[in-house]
C-alpha positions in Angstrom: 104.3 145.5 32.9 102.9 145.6 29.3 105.9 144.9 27.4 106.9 141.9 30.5 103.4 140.4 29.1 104.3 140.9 25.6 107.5 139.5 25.7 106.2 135.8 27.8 104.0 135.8 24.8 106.1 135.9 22.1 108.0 132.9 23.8 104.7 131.4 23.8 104.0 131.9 20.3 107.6 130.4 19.5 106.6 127.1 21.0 103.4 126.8 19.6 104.8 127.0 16.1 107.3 124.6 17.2 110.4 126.1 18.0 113.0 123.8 19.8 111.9 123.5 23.5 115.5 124.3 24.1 115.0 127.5 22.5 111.9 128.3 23.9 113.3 127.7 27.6 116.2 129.6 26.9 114.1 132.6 26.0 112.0 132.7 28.9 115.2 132.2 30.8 117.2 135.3 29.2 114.1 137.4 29.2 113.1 136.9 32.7 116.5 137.2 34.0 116.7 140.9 31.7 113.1 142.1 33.0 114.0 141.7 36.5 117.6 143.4 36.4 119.4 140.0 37.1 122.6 139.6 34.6 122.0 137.2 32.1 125.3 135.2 33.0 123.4 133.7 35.0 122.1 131.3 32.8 125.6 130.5 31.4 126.8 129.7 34.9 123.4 127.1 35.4 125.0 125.7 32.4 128.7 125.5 33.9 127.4 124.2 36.9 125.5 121.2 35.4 128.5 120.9 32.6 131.0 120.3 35.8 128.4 117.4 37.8 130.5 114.3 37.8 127.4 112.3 37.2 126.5 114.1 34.3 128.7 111.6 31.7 126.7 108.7 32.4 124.1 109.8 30.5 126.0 109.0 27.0 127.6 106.7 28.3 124.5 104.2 29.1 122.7 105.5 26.1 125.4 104.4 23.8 125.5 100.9 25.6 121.6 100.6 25.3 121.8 101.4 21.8 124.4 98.7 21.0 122.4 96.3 22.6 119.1 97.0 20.8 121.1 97.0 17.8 122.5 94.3 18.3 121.3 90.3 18.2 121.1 90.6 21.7 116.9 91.1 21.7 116.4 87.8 19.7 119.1 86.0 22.5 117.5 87.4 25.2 113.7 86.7 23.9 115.1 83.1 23.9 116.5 82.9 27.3 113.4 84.6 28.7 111.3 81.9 26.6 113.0 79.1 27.7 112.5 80.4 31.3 108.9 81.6 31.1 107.8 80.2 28.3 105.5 77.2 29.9 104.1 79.2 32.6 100.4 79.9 31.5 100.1 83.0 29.5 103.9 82.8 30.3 105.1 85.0 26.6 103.5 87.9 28.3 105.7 87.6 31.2 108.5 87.3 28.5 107.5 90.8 27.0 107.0 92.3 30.1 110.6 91.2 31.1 112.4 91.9 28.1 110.7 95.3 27.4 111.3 96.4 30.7 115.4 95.4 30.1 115.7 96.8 27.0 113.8 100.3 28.3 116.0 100.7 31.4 119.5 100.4 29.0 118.3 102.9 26.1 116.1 104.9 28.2 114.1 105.1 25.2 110.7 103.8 25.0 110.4 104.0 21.4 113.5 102.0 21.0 112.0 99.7 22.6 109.0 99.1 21.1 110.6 99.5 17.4 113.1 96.9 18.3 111.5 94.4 20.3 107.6 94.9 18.9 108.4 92.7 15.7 109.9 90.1 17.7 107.5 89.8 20.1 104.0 90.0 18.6 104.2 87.3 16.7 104.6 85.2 19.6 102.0 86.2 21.8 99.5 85.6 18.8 101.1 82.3 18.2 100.3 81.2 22.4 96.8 82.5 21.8 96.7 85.9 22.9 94.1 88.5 20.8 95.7 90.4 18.5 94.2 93.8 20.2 96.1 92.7 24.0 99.4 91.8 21.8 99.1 96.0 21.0 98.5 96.7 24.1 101.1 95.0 25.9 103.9 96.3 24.0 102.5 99.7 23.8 102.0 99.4 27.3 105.7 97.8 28.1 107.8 100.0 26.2 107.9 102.6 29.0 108.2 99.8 31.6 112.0 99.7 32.3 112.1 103.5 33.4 112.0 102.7 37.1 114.8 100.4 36.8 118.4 101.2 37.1 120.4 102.4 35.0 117.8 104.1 33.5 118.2 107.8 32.2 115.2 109.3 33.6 115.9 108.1 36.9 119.7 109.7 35.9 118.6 113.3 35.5 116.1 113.3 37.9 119.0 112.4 40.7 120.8 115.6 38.8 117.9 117.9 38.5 116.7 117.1 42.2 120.1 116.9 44.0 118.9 112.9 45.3 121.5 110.4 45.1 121.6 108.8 42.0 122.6 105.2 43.6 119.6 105.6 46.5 117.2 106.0 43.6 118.4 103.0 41.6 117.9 101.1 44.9 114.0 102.6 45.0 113.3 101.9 41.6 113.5 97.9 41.6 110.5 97.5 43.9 107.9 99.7 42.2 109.1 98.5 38.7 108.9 95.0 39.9 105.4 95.6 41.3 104.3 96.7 38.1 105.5 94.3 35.9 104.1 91.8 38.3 100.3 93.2 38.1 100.7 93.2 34.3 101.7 89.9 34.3 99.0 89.1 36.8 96.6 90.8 34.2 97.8 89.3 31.2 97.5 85.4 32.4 92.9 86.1 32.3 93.5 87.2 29.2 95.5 84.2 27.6 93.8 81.7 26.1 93.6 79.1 28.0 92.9 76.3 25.5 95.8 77.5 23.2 99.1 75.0 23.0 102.0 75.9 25.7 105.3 75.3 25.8 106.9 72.9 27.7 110.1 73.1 29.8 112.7 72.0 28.7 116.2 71.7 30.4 118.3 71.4 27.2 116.4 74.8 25.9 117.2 76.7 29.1 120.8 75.5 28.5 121.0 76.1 25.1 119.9 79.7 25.6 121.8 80.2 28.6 124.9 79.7 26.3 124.0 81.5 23.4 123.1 84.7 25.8 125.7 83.7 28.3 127.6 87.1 27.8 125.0 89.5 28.1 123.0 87.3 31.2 126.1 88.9 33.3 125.5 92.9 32.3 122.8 93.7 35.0 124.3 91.3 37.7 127.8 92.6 37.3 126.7 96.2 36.8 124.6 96.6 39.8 126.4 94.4 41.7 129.1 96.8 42.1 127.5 99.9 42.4 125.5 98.1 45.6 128.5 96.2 46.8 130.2 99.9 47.0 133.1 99.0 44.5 131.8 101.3 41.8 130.7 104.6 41.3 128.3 105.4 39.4 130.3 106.7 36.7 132.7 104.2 36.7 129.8 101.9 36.3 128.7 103.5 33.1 132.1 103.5 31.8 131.8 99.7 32.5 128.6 98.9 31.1 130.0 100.8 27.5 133.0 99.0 27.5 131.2 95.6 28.2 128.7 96.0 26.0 131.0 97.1 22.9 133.4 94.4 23.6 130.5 91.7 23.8 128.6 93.1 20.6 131.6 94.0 18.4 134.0 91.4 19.3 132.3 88.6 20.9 129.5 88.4 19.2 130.2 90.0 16.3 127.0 91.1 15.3 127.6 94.5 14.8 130.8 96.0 12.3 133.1 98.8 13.8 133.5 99.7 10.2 129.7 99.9 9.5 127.9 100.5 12.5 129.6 102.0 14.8 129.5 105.7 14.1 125.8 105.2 13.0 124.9 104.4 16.5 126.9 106.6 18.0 125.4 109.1 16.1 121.8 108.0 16.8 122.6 107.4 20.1 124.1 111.1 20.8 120.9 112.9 19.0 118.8 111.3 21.7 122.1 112.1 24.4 121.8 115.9 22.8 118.5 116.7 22.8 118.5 116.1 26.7 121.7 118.5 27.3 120.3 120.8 25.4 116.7 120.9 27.2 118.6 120.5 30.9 121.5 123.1 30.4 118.5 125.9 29.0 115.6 124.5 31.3 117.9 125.1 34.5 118.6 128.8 34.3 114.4 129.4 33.7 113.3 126.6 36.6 116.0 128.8 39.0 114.7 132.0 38.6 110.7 131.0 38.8 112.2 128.6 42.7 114.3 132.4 43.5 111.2 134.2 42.8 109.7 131.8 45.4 106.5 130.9 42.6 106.3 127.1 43.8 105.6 128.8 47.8 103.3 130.9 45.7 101.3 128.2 44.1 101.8 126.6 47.5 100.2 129.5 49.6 97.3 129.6 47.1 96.9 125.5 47.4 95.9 126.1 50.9 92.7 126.6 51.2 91.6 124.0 48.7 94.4 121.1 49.7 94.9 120.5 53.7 96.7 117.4 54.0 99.3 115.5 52.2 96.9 112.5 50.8 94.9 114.8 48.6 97.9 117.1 47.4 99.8 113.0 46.2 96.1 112.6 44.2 95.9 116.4 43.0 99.7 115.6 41.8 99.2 112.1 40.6 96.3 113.7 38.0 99.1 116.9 36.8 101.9 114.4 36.2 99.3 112.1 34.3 98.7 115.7 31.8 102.4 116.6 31.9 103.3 112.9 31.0 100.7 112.7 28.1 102.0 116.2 26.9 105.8 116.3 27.7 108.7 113.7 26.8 109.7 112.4 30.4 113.6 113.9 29.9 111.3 118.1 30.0 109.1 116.9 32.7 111.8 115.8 34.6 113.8 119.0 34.1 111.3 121.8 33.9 108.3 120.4 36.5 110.6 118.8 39.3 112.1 121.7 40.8 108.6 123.9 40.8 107.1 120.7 42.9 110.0 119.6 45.3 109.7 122.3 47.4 105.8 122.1 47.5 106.3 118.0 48.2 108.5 118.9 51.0 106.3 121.5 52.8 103.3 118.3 52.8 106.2 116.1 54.1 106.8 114.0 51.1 109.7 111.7 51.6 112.4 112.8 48.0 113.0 109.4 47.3 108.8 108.7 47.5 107.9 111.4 45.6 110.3 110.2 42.7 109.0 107.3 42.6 105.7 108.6 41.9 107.0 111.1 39.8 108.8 108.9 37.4 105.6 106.3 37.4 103.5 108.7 36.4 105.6 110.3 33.3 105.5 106.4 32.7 102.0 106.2 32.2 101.8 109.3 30.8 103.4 107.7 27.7 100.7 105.5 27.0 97.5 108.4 28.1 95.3 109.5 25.7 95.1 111.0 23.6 99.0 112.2 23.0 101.1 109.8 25.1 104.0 109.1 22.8 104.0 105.4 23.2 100.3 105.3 21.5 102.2 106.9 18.3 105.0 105.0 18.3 103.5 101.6 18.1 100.7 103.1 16.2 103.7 103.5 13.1 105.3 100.7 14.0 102.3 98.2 13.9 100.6 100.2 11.2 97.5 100.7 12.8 94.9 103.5 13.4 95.6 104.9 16.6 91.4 104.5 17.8 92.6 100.9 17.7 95.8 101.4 19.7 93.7 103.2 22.3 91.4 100.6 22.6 94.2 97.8 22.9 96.1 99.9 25.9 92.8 100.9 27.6 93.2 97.8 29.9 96.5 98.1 31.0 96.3 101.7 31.2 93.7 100.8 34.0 95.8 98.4 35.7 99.1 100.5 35.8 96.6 103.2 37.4 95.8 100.9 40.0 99.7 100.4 40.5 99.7 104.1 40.6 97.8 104.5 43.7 99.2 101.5 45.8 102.6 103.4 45.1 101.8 106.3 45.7 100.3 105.5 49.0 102.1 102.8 49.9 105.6 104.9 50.4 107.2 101.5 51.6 107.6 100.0 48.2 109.7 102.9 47.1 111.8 103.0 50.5 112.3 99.8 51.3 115.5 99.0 49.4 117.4 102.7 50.3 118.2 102.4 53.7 
């Protein structure tokens, strides 16, 4: 029992002088497999099996896509379409964040993509409509994990692989909380415009002249999700679609990016991202299998009892872990090594799957912008070139009103069921 002790340790050790998570997880996996007499082939057949998923290729496949967009022109076209659109609503540019952030998000998967793409473009507009420079922070701070609840994000991806839940059903679940979400931040963000500051007018030639100039990329999310829904795609197929769309429009129509020049550059950006996920999910399995075969989450289930009795405190005991585990983790480890300790707890309090990834993915969103790690405070912290006391204090107020959103959908199941059946 000594040396078991002394051997979880060292792995501990490892990750505290930052070893590779992947590592790390594939240590505890081999040792806890080898301590308790279990070959350690198993691991290697946790990584065959997850190799061998059919679904498992969309995740470089959208990632790519995402990444030519962002790399692309198509931000500034689509910043001017959502202008033109939004624009003269009051306080109407921070709908047009909101929108676009929450676009760019659910294509890259990537939150810091996001707001490293996008921030520059659209700061300087929310200033210009009379918006403090301190909310203009916070909202895209706040927006770049926005998109993760909408399809085809990557999170909501893996967490169809790692939990065994249809990957179309959740892309159906995601739309309503997201759009919930991006509808209270919009709601927040009009009291804070101000209101004597010039708007825009709508204009019918601007809407058409933006229409145009963005007229290949408006189709992407219609066409792409039309056919998954409609039940002409799978979900695979669709990624292969969405690639081949978006490489046609930004290499050939557009021309805004070089095959010569850019494209191995994104590809490889795009695949260290694409990597780094394989890598956690192929070593995380084999550890997150033995700790469900040992029976550890009907463990930390039997010693829950006497302190949570019904399922309305264990979603607000859960809600404040994923908040921790969003702040501390990257959402692509949380997904992978939390999900399959919890599912079997969730089920024994009756949590519907799909409901309980909802609130699982909303709060690893949040996490992202928690202090005093979330990765999203960092991010724009670098990118904006400010101290990150500031940053704090410009996503303190949407931080409270996503928490709000938190509980309604947490306790509302309907919005994340309504679409799947």
């Amino acid at each position: 029992m000594t040396y078991d002790i002394l051997f979880y340790l060292l792995g501990l050790g490892f990750a505290l002088i930052g070893m590779p998570l992947f590592l790390v997880l594939g240590y505890f996996a081999l040792v806890a497999f080898t301590l308790n007499g279990i070959d350690a082939s198993a691991v290697m057949v946790e990584i065959y099996r997850i190799a061998s998923a059919p679904t498992l290729s969309t995740i470089p496949m959208f990632t790519i896509a995402g990444f030519f967009l962002a790399e692309s022109k198509a931000p500034k076209r689509l910043l001017l379409f959502t202008q033109a659109i939004f624009g003269w609503l009051p306080g109407g540019s921070a709908v047009v964040g909101l929108l676009l952030c929450a676009f760019f998000t659910a294509f890259t998967g990537a939150s810091g993509v996001t707001i490293i793409a996008l921030g520059g473009l659209i700061f300087p507009i929310l200033i210009a409509e009379g918006f403090s420079e301190r909310f203009a922070l916070g909202l895209i701070t706040s927006s770049g994990s926005l998109g993760l609840l909408l399809p085809p994000s990557l999170p909501l991806i893996l967490y169809g692989i790692v939990a065994k839940v249809d990957i179309d059903t959740l892309f159906r679940a995601g739309i309503l909380p997201a759009a919930f979400l991006i509808t209270i931040l919009a709601i927040y963000s009009y009291f804070q415009v101000n209101k004597s500051a010039t708007k825009k007018n709508f204009s019918t030639p601007d809407v058409v002249a933006a229409i145009k100039a963005a007229r290949y990329e408006l189709p992407l999310p219609i066409v792409i999700l039309g056919s998954i829904y409609g039940g002409m795609i799978t979900i695979t197929e669709a990624a292969t679609l969405t690639l081949v769309y978006t490489f046609i429009v930004e290499f050939w129509l557009y021309k805004d990016l070089s095959i010569g020049k850019d494209l191995v550059r994104i590809i490889k950006e795009s695949m260290l991202l694409v990597g780094a996920i394989l890598l956690i999910l192929c070593c995380a399995m084999g550890f997150t299998n033995f700790l469900v075969d040992e029976e550890i989450p009907m463990k930390i289930l039997a010693s829950m009892e006497n302190l949570i009795t019904n399922k309305y405190i264990f979603l607000f005991v859960l809600n404040i872990f994923l908040l921790i585990v969003g702040c501390m983790m990257d959402i692509f480890s949380a997904i992978i090594v939390v999900v399959p300790l919890i599912l079997p707890i969730a089920n024994k309090f009756g949590v519907d799957p799909i409901h309980l990834a909802m609130i699982f993915l909303t709060n690893l969103e949040i996490g992202y912008i928690t202090p005093p790690v979330g990765l999203n405070l960092f991010i724009s912290s670098y990118r904006f070139n400010k101290p990150m006391m500031e940053i704090y204090r410009a996503s303190v107020g949407f931080l409270v009103v996503l928490l709000i959103g938190l509980l309604i959908i947490t306790y509302i199941p309907w919005l994340s069921v309504a679409f799947t059946h």
